[in-house]
C-alpha positions, -999 to 999 in steps of 0.1 A, spaced: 682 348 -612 665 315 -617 630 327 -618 630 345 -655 636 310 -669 605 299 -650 584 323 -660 595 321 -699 584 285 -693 554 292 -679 535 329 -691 524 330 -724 542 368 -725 562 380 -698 556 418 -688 591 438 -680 589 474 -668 616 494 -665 632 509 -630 655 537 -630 662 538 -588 653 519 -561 619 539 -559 605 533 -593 619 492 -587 595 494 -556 569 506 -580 575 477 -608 574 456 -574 542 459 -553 521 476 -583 493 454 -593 456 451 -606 425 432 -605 412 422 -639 385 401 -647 390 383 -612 426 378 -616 460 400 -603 479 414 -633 509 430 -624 545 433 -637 567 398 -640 602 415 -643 625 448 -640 643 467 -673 677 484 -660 674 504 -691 706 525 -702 685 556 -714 663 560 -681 695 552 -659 717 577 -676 685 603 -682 682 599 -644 714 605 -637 715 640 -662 739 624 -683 737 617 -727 724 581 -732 758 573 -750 775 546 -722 790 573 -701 777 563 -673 799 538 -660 795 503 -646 801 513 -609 776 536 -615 752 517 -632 761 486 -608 754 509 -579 717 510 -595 712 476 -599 725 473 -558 694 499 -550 670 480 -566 677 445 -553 679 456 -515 641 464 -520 628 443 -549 626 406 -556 615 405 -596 640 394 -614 662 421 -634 666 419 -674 701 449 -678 706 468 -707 743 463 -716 740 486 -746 770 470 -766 786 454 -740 818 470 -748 847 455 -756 847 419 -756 874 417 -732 853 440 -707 822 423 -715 832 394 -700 839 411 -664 803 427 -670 788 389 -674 805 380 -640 799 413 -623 761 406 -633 758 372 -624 774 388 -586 748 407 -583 720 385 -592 704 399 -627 694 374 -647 696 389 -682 718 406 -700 709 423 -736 740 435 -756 734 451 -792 750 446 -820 764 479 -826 798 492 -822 814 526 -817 799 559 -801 764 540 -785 738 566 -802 699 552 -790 686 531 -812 656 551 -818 677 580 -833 679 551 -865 702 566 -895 698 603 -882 729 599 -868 763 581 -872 759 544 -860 778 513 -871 768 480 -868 789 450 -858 802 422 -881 785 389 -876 818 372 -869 826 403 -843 794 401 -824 792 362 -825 830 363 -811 816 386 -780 784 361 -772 809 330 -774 832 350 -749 803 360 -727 789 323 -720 824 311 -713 823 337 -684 795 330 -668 795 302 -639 753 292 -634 736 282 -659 706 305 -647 724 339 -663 710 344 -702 728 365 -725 703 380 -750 715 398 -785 697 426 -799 695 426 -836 696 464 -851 694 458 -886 662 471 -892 671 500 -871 697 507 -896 675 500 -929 692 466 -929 664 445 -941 646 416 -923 672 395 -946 701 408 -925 684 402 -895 676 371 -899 708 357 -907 718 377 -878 692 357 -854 708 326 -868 744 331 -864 736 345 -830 719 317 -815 748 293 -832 767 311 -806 750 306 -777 724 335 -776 696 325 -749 676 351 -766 668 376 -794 656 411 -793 645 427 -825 645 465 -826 619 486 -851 615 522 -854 583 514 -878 550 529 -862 523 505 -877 543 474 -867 540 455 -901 582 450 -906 581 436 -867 552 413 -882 571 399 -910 603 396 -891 581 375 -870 567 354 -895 603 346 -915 616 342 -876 597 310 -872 605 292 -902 639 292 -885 651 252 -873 667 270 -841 648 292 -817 651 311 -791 627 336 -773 620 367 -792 620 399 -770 596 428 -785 603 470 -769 571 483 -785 580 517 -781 572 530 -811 545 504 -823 526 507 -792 491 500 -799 499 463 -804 489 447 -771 508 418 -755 484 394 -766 492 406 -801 528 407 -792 524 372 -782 507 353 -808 529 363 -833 558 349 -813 573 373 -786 577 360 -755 590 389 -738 578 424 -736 594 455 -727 581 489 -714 614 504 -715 612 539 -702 580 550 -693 584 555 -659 609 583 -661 591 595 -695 558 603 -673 578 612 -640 601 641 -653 566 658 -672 551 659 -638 576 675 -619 579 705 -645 544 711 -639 548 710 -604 576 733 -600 559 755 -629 530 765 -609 550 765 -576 568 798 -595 537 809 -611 518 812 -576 548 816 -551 532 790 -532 526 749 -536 488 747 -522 474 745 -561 502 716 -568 486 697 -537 464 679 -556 491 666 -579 509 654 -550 510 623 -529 498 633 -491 527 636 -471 514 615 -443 519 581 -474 550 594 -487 564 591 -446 553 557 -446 556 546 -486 594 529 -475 586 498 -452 603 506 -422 601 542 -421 575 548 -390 
């Protein structure tokens, strides 16, 4: 748990990818590069909502329920050791989010993002194409004060994610969002744009640090992906988020695969878009 705060102390960005299962947290795990003489590889795991639903066949929408979704999290810590940054989508009530923050803290994540939304969950990346409702200031501020009064180590961070400019809301709104939420005792901020060429995540930036009270700025470049992380980074995000791209690329290859399996009544011409069989025997430590 303790380990995000030391890397936020000491990466310029830190690099989350998101697991879905205890396979794809093995992934985010042992998956790593050689650049320029140096290992790159991934710092921390995203329990995102919409890949752990998705995965599970069911509408992103919090129907998935928190056995369920704990029962994730349990896979992915018996093989992993990168700390674990959970989407909490609104947290629910406050009264329940306060057994998620303990339930959490159990099992050894060491974020928890909640957004300021309330009502039917809808993702985010939907925007005003469908029916979403944001929280009052004084609501969601009541749910972060509730939430650190829960938890029992001072290593567990509870992180609000501000979805005003989701909802047209202005980089006014969310600023004074960002402010009221750290007065409560946010360890973090994520700020949420649906805007392609990044510019609105730029100036929320720029107005962000002007702020006397900070606290790190998390960035899920979904939709402005061609920023890099060093872009990301020197305008003031410490964290960054690939928040579903593992299922997003998995699903895609598995159609294709079963497509040509019925087009030639065989699977030798998927072979090649396969593993070998003699790695995927041994891919799980432990199962020669």
């Amino acid at each position: 748990m303790r380990r995000l705060r030391e890397l936020m102390d000491t990466r310029p960005v830190v690099r989350v990818m998101e697991a879905h299962n205890g396979l794809s947290g093995l992934l985010v795990e042992t998956c790593a590069i050689e650049r320029n003489g140096r290992r790159e590889e991934f710092d921390a795991m995203w329990l995102s909502s919409l890949t752990d639903s998705t995965a599970k066949a069911h509408p992103d929408i919090e129907v998935v329920d928190r056995t369920s979704r704990a029962n994730t999290i349990t896979e992915i810590v018996e093989v992993t050791t990168k700390p674990i940054i959970y989407d909490g989508d609104t947290g629910g009530i406050t009264e329940h989010f306060t057994f998620l923050v303990r339930r959490l803290e159990r099992l050894g994540v060491s974020v928890v993002i909640i957004e300021d939304k309330i009502g039917l969950k809808k993702n985010s990346l939907f925007g005003t194409d469908v029916s979403q409702t944001q929280d009052t200031i004084e609501g969601f501020c009541h749910k972060i004060r509730e939430g650190k009064k829960a938890q029992v180590t001072d290593d567990f961070m509870i992180f609000a994610r501000i979805e005003s400019l989701i909802l047209n809301a202005g980089i006014p709104d969310a600023l004074a969002r960002a402010k009221a939420y750290i007065a409560a005792g946010a360890d973090g901020i994520m700020i949420h744009s649906r805007q392609k060429n990044g510019e609105e995540i730029k100036a929320f930036c720029a107005e962000y640090a002007k702020l006397d009270r900070k606290v790190p700025l998390v960035a899920v470049p979904t939709t402005y992906n061609h920023m890099t992380e060093e872009e990301l980074g020197a305008i003031g995000f410490k964290i960054v988020i690939y928040a579903n791209h593992l299922l997003r690329a998995a699903y895609p290859a598995m159609e294709r695969t079963a497509r040509t399996i019925l087009e030639n009544h065989r699977s030798l011409e998927v072979d090649k878009e396969c593993m070998p069989i003699d790695r995927i025997l041994t891919l799980i430590p432990g199962g020669k």
